[in-house]
VOBA-1610 file (N, C-alpha, C; in pm, whole numbers, padded with zeros to 5 digits, always signed):
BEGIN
Unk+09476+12086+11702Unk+09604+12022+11674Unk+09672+12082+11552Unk+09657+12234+11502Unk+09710+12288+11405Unk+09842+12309+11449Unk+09919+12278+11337Unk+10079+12269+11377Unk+10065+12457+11276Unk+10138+12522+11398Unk+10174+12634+11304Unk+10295+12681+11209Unk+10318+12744+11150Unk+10481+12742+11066Unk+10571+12775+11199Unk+10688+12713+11156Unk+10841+12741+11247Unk+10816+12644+11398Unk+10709+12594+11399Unk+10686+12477+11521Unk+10792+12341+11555Unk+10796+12339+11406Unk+10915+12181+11406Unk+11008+12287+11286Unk+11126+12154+11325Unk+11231+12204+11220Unk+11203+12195+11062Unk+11349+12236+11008Unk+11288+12172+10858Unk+11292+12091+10818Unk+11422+11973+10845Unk+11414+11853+10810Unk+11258+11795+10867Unk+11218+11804+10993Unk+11108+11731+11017Unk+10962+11775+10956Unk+10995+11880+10912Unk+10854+11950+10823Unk+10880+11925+10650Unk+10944+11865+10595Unk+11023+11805+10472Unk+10955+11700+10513Unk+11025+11594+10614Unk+10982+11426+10644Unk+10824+11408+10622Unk+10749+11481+10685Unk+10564+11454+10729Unk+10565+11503+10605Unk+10600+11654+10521Unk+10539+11662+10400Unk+10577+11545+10280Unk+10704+11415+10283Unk+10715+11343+10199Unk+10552+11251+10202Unk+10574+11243+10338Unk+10500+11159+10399Unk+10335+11150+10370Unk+10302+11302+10419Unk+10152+11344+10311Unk+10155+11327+10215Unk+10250+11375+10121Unk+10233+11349+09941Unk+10219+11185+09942Unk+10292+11088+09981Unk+10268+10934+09959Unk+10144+10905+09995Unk+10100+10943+10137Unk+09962+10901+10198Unk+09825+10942+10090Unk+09862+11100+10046Unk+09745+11108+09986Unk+09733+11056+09823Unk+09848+11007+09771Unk+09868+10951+09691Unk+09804+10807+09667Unk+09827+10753+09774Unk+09796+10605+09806Unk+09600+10622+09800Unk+09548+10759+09876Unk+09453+10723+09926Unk+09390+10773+09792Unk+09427+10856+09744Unk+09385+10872+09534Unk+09309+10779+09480Unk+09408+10700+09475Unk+09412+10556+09457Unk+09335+10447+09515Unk+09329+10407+09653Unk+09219+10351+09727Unk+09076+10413+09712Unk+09041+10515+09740Unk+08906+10606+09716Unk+08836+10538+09622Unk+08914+10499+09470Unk+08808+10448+09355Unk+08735+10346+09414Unk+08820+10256+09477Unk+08735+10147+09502Unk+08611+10131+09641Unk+08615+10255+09743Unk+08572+10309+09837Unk+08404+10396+09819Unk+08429+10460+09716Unk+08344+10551+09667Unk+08249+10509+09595Unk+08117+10522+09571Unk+07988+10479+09490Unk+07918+10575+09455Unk+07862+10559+09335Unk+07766+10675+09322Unk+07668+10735+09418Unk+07624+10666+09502Unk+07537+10683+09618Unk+07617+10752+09738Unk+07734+10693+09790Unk+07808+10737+09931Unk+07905+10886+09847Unk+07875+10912+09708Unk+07972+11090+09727Unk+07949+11200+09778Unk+07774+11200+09755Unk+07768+11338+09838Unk+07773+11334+10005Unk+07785+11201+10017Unk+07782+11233+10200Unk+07947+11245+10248Unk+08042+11173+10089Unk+08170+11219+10135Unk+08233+11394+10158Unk+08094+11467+10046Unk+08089+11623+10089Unk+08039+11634+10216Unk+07924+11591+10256Unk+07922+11608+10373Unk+07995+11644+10523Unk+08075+11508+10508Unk+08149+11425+10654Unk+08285+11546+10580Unk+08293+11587+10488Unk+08401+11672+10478Unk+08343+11814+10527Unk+08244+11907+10495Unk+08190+12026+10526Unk+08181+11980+10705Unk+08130+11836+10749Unk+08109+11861+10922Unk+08264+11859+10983Unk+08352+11787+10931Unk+08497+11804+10994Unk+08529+11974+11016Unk+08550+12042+10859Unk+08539+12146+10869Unk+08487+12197+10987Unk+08341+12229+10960Unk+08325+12311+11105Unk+08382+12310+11217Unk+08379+12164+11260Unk+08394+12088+11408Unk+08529+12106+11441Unk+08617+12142+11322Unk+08765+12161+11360Unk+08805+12322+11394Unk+08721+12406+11342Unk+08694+12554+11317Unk+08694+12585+11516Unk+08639+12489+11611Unk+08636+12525+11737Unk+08753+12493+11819Unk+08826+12580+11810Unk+09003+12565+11907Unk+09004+12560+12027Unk+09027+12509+12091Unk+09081+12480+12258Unk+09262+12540+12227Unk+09299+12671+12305Unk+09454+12692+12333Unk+09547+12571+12367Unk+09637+12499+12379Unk+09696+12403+12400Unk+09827+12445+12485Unk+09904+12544+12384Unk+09992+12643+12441Unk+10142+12667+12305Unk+10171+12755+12342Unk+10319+12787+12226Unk+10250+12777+12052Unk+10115+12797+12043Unk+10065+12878+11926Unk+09987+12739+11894Unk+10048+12633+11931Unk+09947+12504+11890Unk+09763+12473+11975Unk+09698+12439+11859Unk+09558+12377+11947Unk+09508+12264+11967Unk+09417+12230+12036Unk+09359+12116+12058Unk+09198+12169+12001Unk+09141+12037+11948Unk+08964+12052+11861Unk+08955+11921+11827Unk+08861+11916+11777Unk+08792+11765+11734Unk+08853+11765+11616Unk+08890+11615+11564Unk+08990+11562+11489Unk+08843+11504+11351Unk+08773+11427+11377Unk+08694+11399+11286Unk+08751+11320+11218Unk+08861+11240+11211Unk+08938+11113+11119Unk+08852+10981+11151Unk+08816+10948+11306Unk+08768+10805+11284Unk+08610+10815+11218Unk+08535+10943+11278Unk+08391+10951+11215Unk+08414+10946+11015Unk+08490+11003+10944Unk+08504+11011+10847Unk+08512+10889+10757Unk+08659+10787+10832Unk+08661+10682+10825Unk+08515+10553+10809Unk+08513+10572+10940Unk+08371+10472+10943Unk+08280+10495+10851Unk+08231+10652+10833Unk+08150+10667+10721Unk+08171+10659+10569Unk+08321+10657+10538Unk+08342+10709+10393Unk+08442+10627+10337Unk+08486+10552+10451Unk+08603+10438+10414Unk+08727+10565+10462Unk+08801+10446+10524Unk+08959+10535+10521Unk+09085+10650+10410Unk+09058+10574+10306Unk+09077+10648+10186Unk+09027+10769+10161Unk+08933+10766+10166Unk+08806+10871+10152Unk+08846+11001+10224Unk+08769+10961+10376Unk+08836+11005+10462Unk+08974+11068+10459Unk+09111+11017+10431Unk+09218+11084+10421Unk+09188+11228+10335Unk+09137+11186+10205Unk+09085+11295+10107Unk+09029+11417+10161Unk+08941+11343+10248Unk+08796+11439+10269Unk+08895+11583+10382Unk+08959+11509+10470Unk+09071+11588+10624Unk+09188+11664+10489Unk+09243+11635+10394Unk+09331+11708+10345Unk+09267+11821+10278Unk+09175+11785+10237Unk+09118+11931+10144Unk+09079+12013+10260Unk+09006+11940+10384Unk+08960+12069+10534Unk+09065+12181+10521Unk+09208+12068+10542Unk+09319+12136+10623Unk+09358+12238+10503Unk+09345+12172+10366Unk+09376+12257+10290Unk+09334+12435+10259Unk+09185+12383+10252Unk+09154+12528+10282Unk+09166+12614+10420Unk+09155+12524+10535Unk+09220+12606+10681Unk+09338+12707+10658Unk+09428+12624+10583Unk+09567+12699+10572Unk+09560+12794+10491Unk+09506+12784+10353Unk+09485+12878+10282Unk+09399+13010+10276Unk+09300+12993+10360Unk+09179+13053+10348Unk+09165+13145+10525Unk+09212+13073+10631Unk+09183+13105+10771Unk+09294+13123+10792Unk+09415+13061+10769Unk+09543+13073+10789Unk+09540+13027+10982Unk+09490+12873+10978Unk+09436+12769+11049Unk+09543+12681+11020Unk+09658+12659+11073Unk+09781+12602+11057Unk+09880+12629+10928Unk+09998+12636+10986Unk+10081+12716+10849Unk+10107+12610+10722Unk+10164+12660+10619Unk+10144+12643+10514Unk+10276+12553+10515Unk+10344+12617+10553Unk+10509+12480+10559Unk+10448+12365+10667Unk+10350+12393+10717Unk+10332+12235+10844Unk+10225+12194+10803Unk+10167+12216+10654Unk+10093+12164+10579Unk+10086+11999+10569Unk+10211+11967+10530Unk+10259+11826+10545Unk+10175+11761+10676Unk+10262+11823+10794Unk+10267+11790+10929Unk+10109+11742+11008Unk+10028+11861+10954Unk+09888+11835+10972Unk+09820+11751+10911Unk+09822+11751+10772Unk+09776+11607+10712Unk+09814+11486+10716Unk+09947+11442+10814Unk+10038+11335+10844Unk+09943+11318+10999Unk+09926+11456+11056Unk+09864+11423+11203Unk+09729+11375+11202Unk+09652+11486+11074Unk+09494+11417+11121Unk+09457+11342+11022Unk+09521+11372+10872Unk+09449+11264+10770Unk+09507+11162+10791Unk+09627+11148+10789Unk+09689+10987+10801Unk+09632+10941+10954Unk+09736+10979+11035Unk+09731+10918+11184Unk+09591+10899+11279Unk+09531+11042+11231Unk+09443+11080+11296Unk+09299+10929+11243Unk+09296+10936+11101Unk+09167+10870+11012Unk+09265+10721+11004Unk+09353+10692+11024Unk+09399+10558+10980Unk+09419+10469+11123Unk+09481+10528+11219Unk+09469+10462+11380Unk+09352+10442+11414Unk+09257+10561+11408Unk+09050+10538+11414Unk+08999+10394+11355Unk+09062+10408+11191Unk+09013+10284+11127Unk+09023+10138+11193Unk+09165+10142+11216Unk+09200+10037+11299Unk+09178+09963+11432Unk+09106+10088+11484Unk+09100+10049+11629Unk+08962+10018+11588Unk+08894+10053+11488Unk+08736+10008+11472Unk+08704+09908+11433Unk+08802+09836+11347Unk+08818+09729+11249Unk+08853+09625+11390Unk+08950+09658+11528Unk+08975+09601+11615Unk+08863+09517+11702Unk+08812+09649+11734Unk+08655+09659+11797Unk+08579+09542+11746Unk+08547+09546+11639Unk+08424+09495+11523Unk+08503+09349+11574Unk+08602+09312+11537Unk+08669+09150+11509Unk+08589+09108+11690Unk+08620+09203+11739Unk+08555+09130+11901Unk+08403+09153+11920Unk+08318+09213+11849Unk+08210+09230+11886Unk+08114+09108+11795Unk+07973+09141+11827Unk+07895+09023+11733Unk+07895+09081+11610Unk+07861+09000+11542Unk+07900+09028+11423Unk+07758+09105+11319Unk+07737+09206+11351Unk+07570+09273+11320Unk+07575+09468+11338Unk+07502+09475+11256Unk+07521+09659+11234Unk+07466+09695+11406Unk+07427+09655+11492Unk+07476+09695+11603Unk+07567+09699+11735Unk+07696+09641+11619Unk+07775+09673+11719Unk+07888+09768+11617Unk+07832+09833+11535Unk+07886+09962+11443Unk+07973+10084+11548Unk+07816+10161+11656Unk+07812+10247+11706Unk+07894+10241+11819Unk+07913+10094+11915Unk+08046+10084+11996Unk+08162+10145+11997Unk+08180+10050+11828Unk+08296+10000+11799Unk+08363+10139+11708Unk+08239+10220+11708Unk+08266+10364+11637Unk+08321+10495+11741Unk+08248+10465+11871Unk+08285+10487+11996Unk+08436+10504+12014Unk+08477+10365+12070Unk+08617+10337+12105Unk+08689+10370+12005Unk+08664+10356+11867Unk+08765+10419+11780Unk+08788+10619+11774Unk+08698+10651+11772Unk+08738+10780+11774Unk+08781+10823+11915Unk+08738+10775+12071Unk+08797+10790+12167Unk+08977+10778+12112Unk+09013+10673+12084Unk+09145+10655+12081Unk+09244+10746+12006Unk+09145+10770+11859Unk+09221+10813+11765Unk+09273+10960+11764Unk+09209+11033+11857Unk+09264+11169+11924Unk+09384+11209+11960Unk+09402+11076+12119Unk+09541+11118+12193Unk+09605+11025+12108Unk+09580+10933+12015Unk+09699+10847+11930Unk+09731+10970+11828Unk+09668+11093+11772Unk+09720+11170+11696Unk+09804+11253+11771Unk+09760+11275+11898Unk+09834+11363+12008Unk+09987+11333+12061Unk+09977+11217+12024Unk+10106+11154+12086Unk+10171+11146+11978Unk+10109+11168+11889Unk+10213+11130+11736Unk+10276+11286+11677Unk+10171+11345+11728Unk+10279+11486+11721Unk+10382+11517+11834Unk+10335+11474+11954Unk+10445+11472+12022Unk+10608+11416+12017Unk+10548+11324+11904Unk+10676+11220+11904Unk+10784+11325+11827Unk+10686+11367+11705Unk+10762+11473+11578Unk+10818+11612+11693Unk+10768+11645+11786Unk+10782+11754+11845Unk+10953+11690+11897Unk+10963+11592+11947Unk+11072+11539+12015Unk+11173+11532+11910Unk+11115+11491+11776Unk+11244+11483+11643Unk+11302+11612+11677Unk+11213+11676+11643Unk+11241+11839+11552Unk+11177+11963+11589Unk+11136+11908+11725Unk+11044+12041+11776Unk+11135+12182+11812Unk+11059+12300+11781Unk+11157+12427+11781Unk+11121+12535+11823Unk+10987+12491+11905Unk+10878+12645+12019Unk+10966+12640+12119Unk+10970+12716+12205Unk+11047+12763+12330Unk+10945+12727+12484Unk+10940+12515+12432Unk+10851+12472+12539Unk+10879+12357+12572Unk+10931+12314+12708Unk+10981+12193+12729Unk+10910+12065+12662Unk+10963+11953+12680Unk+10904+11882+12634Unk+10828+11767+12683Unk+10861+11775+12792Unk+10745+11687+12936Unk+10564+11779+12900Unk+10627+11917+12942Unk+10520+12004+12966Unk+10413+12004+12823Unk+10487+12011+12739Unk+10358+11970+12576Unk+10309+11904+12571Unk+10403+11743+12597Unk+10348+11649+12620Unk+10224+11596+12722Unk+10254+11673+12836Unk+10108+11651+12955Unk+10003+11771+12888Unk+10004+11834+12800Unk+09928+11934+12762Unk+09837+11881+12686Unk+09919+11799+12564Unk+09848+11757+12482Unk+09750+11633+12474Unk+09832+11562+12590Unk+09766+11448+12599Unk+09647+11451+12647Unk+09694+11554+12799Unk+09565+11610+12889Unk+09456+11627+12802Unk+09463+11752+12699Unk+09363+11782+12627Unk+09300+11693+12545Unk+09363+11584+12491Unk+09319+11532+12366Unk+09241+11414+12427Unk+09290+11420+12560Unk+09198+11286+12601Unk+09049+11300+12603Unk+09032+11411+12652Unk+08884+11496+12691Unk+08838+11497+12582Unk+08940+11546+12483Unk+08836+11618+12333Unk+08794+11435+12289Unk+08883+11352+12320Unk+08837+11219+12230Unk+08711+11160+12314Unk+08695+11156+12417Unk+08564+11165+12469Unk+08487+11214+12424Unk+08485+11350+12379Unk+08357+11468+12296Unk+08336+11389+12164Unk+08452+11361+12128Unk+08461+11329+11996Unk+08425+11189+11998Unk+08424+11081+12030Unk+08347+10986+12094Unk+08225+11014+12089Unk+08137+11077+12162Unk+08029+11118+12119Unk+07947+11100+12068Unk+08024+11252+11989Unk+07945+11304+11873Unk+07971+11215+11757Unk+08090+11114+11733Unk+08047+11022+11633Unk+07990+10914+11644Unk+07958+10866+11775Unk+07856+10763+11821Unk+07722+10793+11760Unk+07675+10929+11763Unk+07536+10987+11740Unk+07527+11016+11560Unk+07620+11054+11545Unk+07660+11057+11424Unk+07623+10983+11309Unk+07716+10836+11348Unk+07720+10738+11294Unk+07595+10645+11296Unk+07527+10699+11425Unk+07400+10590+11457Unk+07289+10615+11428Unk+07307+10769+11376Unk+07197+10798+11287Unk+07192+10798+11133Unk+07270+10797+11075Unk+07337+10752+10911Unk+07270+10584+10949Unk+07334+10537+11025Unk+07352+10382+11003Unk+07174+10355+11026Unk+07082+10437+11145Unk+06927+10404+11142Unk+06865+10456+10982Unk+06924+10551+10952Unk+06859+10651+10803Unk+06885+10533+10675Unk+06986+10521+10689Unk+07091+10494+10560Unk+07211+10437+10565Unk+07176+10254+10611Unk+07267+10202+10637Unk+07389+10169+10547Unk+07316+10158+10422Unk+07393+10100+10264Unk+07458+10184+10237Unk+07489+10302+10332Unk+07580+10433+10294Unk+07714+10428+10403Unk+07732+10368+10537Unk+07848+10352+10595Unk+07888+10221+10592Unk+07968+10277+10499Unk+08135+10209+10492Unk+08161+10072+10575Unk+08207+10108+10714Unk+08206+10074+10841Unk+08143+09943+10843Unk+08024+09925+10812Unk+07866+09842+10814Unk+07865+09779+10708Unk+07936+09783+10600Unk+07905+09691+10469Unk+07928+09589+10478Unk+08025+09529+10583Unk+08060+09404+10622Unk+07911+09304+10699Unk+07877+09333+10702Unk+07744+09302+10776Unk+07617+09317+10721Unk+07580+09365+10583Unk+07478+09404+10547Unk+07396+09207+10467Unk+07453+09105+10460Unk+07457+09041+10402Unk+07399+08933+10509Unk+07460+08935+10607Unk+07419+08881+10756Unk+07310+08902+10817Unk+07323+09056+10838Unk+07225+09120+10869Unk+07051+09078+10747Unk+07058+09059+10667Unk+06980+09050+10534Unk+06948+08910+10605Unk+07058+08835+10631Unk+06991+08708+10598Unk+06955+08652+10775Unk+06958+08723+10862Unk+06904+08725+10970Unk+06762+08773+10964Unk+06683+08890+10898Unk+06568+08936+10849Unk+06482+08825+10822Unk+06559+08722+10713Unk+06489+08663+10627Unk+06448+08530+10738Unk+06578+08494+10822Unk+06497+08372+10944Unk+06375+08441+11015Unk+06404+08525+11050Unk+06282+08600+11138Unk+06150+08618+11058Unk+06159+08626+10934Unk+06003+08610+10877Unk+05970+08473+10868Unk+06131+08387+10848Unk+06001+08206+10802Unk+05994+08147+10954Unk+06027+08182+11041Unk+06023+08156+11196Unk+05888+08239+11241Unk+05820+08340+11209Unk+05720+08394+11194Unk+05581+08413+11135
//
């Protein structure tokens, strides 16, 4: 989903870059309270595995790609904030270093996968969780359906910007069934691999996702019936 330079116009590559500077501003800011001495180095982590995992391109068409997004796995593990952080520095060095989406759609990409991409994930997980029981196993579901979604919801959200201000020499039905097509599949993959992901952090080292802290207290005091019932 690398937006390349000259893809959208300029007003609309101005708009997403206001838009990144506020988001990652905000998430600056949120992170303190997100972050622990214990969960930083795995926020290097879940940042070095996005990296890679984004490094594998699927063609899409008119210079843009489709790959694994890595916003809801990030999320769940590192808090949303975090996460935003962790996808802007990826993209950052992509652009700089691989020259892995252009440098003017810098904005555009961190609006697609750090914001949209890690903040729609969050939500749909936070969705999940309110309907499921209330216990660290229903984490890996609810980690499931969120990154399924959070793919073609980034897919469609560039589509939308493509419709502002889009400026490749490609209709706009035809991107649109391209992208969606693709992103649906990849959010399945991506589904996955953060199901497995997440469900092995959460068996290793539960007191480290994010996602699960809501439950660790419950969970504790469910332990404790099962020994005086025992």
């Amino acid at each position: 989903m690398h937006v390349p330079d000259g893809f959208l116009d300029l007003p609309t590559s101005v708009g997403t870059g206001a838009v990144a500077v506020v988001g990652v501003g905000l998430a600056l800011r949120g992170a303190r309270r997100e972050l622990s001495e214990a969960a930083a180095p795995l926020a290097g982590l879940v940042a070095v595995f996005v990296f890679a995992a984004q490094m594998l391109n699927f063609p899409v068409g008119a210079g843009t790609s489709g790959h694994l997004l890595g916003g809801a796995l990030a999320a769940i593990l590192v808090g949303p904030y975090t996460a935003t952080l962790a996808l802007t520095v990826v993209l950052l060095v992509q652009a700089l270093m691989f020259a892995d989406g252009g440098i003017t759609a810098l904005g555009t990409n961190i609006t697609l996968m750090g914001l949209a991409g890690v903040w729609s994930g969050w939500f749909v997980f936070r969705g999940v969780q309110a309907v499921l029981p209330k216990r660290r196993s229903s984490v890996p579901p609810a980690a499931f359906v969120a990154a399924a979604l959070s793919v073609p919801i980034a897919a469609l959200t560039f589509t939308g910007l493509y419709a502002i201000g889009g400026e490749a020499p490609i209709p706009l039905g035809k991107l649109a069934v391209a992208m969606l097509g693709w992103h649906l599949l990849i959010g399945l993959g991506e589904a996955l691999i953060t199901t497995l992901a997440v469900s092995s952090v959460l068996t290793a080292r539960p007191d480290l996702v994010y996602g699960a802290r809501r439950y660790a207290s419950a969970d504790e005091l469910q332990i404790r019936r099962e020994e005086v019932t025992a």
